[in-house]
Residue, then its C-alpha position, 0 to 999 in steps of 0.5 A: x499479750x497472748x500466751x504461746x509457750x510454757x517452759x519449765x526448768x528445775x532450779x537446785x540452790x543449797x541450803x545454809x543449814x538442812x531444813x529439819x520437820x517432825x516431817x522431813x529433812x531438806x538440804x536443798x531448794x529443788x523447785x520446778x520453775x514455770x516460765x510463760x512465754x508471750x507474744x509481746x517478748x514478755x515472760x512470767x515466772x512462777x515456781x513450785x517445789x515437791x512437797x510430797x508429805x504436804x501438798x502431795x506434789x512431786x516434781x513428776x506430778x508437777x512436770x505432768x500436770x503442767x505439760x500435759x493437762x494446764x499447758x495445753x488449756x493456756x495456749x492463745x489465751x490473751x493475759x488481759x482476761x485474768x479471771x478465765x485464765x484462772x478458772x482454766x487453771x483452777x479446773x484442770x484437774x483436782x488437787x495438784x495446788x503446787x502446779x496450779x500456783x506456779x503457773x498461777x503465779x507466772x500469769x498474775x506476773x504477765x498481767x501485771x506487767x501488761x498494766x505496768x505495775x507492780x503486782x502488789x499495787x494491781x491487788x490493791x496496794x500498801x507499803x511494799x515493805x514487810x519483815x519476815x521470821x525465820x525458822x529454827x529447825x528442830x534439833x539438838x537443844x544446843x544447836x536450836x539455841x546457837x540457831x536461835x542467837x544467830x537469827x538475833x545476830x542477823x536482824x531477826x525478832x521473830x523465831x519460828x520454832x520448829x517441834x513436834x519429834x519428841x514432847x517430852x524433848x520439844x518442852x525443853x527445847x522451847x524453855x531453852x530458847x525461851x531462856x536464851x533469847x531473853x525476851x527480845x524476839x517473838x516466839x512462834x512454835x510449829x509442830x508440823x502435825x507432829x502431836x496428838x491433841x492431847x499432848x498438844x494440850x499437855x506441852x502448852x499448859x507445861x510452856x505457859x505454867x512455866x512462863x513462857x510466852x508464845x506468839x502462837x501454836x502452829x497445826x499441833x495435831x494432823x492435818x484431817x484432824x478438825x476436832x483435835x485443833x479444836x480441842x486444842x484451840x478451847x484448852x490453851x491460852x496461846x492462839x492456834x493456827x491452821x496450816x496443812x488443815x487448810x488449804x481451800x477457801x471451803x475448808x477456812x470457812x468450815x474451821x472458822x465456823x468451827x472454832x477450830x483455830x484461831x489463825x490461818x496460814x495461807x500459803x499459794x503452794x496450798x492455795x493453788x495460786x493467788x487467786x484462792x490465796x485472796x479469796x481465803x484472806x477476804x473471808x478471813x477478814x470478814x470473820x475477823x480471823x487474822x492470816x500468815x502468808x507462809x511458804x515452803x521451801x521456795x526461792x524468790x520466784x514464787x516467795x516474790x509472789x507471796x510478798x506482794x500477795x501479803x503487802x496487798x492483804x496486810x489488813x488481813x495478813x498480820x503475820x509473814x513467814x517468808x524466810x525461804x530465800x534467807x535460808x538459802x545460800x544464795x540468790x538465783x534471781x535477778x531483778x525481783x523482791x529485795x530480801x535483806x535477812x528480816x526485811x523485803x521490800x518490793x521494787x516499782x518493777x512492773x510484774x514480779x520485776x523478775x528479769x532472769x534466773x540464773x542456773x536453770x536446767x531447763x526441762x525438756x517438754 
């Protein structure tokens, strides 16, 4: 099974409700779509979305990169040598970590569609069912805590709530939600690097005086800030984790090392793919650091990935924020994952089982 053609397609599905950071606003899954052509008919999908304030990934950059610097590089070469095509991706250029999972994603779908597997039980195996939180973006305290019921009305016992606008605000926002969901869901809170580490410190002592428990804190202080995490990890009682200050298999090892975060939060779009998504959650497990396998906003191509990643690594990956295709309106994919509100379990199709995704506008090279 031999590489011959890489196409791309942008892929537009709205969203049930806009998608609200300290970061940004989102209406609607605009992702970039990698679809690897081979000469045995078979074709592997993978995705990436432009996540400018994060990964730094822009639909151009993504277009770019893939065209013009991964594209060329994988032509010819045979799916069954896994490891060098990796490598070939992984050494195209730096950074552009979205444009090297998408395509990453796509060539881990081919080779275990070569062995005629399922990609989780090539990784490794596990039971092919997982359950997800969902994301309750920031706003008003009336609409996070209407969002919050809802989520409990659909299935949902984990709500990841998003903060980091306003301190004095996001308190009252988390004491509301804390109030109204009564104990029957865990409680994540994300500030999306929306805090100083002292304000970190201060919101977390006002929550956990006031009785509210927290399954965790996530990425409190900016991204390049190593020794406020630390800062805060030392001071609070609820574990910290580490999302946008982590996204190589260097870096855990130097937070671990530090005892700057307690969690780690994979997510392939950061990673560049799945092959540093395993290598960080084998050094996580050696260290005896729990994992989240996250995403950004991704429908169920490159989220499917992810699924199987975390079934595989679930000895090391406790924790799983996939809800991107639960905010979405609709689902694009045919064949693939089963995402059912909270639950997602995989198919014995082999690869991703992904068969078609329909509404493509495909790119022109």
């Amino acid at each position: 099974m031999k590489i011959t053609d890489i196409e791309l397609g942008m892929l537009r599905v709205p969203l049930k409700t806009p998608f609200k950071t300290a970061l940004r606003t989102v209406e609607t899954v605009e992702d970039i779509v990698v679809m690897v052509r081979t000469d045995s008919g078979n074709t592997g999908y993978g995705e990436a979305p432009a996540t400018a304030v994060i990964t730094g990934d822009t639909h151009g950059s993504i277009i770019e990169a893939i065209n013009t610097f991964i594209k060329p590089r994988l032509i010819g070469e045979d799916i069954s040598n896994l490891n060098r095509i990796c490598g070939l991706i992984q050494t195209s250029m730096e950074r552009n970590t979205s444009a090297k999972a998408a395509v990453e994603i796509a060539i881990y779908d081919l080779w275990a569609q070569l062995h005629g597997a399922p990609l989780y039980q090539m990784l490794g195996g596990g039971d092919p069912v997982i359950t997800t939180d969902i994301t309750i973006s920031v706003d008003y305290i009336d609409k996070m805590v209407a969002d919050s019921l809802s989520a409990l009305d659909r299935g949902f016992e984990s709500l990841k709530i998003k903060v980091g606008k306003d301190i004095g605000l996001d308190i009252e926002r988390v004491k509301a939600i804390h109030a109204a969901v009564e104990g029957r869901a865990l409680l994540r809170l994300d500030a999306n690097q929306g805090w100083t580490a002292k304000q970190a410190v201060y919101a977390m002592n006002v929550l956990e005086n006031a009785g509210v428990v927290l399954e965790l804190l996530e990425q409190p202080v900016k991204a390049a800030d190593i020794a406020g995490m630390k800062y805060v990890t030392e001071r609070v009682n609820t574990p910290v984790m580490a999302d946008e200050s982590v996204f190589s298999p260097h870096q855990v090892f130097d937070l671990i090392q530090q005892g700057a975060a307690d969690i780690i939060n994979i997510k392939l779009m950061k990673t560049g793919g799945i092959s540093n998504a395993i290598k960080i959650a084998d050094i996580a497990s050696l260290y005896g650091v729990p994992c989240m396998i996250g995403c950004m906003l991704e429908s169920s191509i490159s989220v499917a990935a992810a699924v199987h990643l975390g079934v595989a690594k679930s000895g090391a990956i406790s924790k799983v924020d996939l809800d991107g295709p639960s905010l979405s309106q609709f689902n694009p994919v045919v064949g693939g994952v089963i995402f059912n509100e909270s639950e997602i379990s995989i198919t014995d199709a082999p690869g991703l089982g992904i068969i078609e995704v329909r509404g493509l506008e495909m790119i022109k090279p």
